[in-house]
Phi, psi and omega in degrees: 000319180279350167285303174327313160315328212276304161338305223264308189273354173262030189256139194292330153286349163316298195285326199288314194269050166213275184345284196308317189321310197299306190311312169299328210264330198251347166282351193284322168309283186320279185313000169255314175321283174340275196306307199284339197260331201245303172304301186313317182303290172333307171313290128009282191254017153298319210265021161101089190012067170249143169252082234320293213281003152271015134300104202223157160250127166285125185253354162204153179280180193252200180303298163286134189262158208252211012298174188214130195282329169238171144349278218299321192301320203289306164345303198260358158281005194063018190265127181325104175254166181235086207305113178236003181275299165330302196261336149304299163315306205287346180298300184303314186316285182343274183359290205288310191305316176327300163309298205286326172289336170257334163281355177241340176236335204253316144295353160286311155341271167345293205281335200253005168249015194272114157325112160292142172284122127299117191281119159314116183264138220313142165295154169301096185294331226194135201214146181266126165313113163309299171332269203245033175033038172242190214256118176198150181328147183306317198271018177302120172247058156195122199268138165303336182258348175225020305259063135320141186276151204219141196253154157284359169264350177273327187278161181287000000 
């Protein structure tokens, strides 16, 4: 049973599928720094300095009763919050990776796995006289220039 076991984790979709978990996870990181450090501020403050992640509804106060000016106050007041300020970044964080998984690996992809068009090569207008080797309609059964009968079997 543990040889089997053993098969099973060394079979290359396993590990290629373990590698992306990692990766993501670590690309998953860079894009919440990306959203929280670089985008959300700028953003913030078009919308008259606001900050995403204190947005909260309190749904029973804490020890101390609020209003509470952040998260973190509301948090360390013990109060039930319901954070929808939280779950708009993580909607952006989801977003940006999304583009970026798709403009950068799955169209790329796409394309290099797409069937190059070969052009289809033109059919044939024009068959050579066996005779007097010049160029006359595919469908001639007679050459217009040595007026040979022209057979199926005489022709190229």
């Amino acid at each position: 049973m543990l040889k089997d076991f053993k098969a099973f984790i060394m079979k290359g979709n396993v590990v290629d599928m373990a590698v992306g978990i990692i990766i993501g996870v670590a690309f998953s990181s860079i894009v919440s720094s990306l959203v929280k450090d670089i985008i959300m501020p700028p953003v913030g403050l078009t919308l008259s300095k606001i900050d995403f992640s204190n947005f909260v509804i309190v749904l029973k106060q804490g020890a101390t009763p609020g209003p509470y000016a952040s998260l973190a106050v509301a948090q360390a007041a013990g109060a039930v919050t319901l954070n929808y300020g939280l779950f708009i970044n993580t909607v952006i964080n989801f977003l940006i990776i999304a583009l970026v998984v798709f403009f950068f690996i799955v169209r790329p992809i796409a394309r290099m796995e797409a069937p190059q068009k070969v052009a289809a090569p033109a059919a044939l207008t024009t068959k050579e006289c066996f005779f007097c080797y010049t160029n006359i309609p595919i469908k001639a059964t007679r050459c217009p220039n040595c007026t040979s009968l022209l057979t199926g079997n005489q022709t190229k």
